[in-house]
N, C-alpha and C positions, 0 to 999 in steps of 0.2 A: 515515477516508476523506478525500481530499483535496479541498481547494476549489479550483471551476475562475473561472478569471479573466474579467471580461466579455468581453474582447477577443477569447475565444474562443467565446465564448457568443453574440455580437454584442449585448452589451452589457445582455441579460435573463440572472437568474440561471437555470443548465440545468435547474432541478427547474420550473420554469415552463412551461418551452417542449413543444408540443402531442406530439414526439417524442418525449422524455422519459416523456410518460403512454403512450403507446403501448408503448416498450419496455419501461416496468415492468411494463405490464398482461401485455407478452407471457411476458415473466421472468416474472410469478406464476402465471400458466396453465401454464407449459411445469416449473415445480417442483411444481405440484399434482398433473399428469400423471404427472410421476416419482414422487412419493411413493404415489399411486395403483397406479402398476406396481411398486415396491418392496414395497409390501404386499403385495398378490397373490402375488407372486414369493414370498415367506415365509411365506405363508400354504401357498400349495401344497408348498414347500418342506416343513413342520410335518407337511402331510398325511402326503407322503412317508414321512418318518420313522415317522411313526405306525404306516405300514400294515407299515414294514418291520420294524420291533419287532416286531408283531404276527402277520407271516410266521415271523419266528424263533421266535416262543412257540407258534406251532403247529405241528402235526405233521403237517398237510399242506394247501398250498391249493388251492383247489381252481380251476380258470382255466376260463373259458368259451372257445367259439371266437367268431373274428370272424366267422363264417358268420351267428351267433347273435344277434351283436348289434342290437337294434330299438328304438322308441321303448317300450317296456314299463316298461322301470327307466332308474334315472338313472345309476348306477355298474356297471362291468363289472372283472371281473378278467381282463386278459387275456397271454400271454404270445408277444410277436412280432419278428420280427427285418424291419428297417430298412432297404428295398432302397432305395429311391429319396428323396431328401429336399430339400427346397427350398425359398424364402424370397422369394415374391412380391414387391414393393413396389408403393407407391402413385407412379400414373400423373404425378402432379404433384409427388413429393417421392420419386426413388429412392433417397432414403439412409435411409425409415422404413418398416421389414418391416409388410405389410400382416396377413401370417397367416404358420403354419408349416404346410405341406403335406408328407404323407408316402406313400412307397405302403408298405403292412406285410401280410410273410405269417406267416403262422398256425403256432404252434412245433410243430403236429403235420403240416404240411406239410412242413417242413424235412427 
């Protein structure tokens, strides 16, 4: 990394200056965050795989409807196709998807 010169600094070294702690802090929050959603991202990822192995080694699965789905259990198997799909953002920063919202119909509707 390159050294910056006072004259650009106005004459304090830049790791000093009150901005400098501000942008680092925001750089290590905004890599935490990433590394936080990279996990996730690989972990559901893993899931995936899992479940889909585990479709292949079975002989048959068995799929609930979405009519059915409640607060009862925590995991549902369901199998649906994808009419409507969309990517909210937040009010004050449109460039970071808020949620992903879908509308899904039920594969014994289809």
């Amino acid at each position: 990394m390159g050294r910056c010169t006072m004259s650009q600094t106005r004459g304090e070294p830049i790791n000093s200056s009150p901005a400098f702690e501000n942008i680092s802090a925001d750089l290590t929050n905004l890599l935490e965050n990433a590394n936080k959603k990279v996990k996730k991202i690989i972990t559901e990822h893993e899931q995936i795989k899992m479940y889909s192995m585990a479709a292949n080694n079975a002989d048959q699965v068995v799929f609930d409807e979405v009519a059915e789905i409640n607060a009862s259990k925590e995991s549902w198997n369901i199998r649906v196709k994808v009419v409507i799909l969309w990517k909210p953002t937040y009010i004050n920063n449109p460039n970071m998807v808020a949620s992903l919202d879908m509308i899904l119909i039920d594969q014994k509707v289809i």
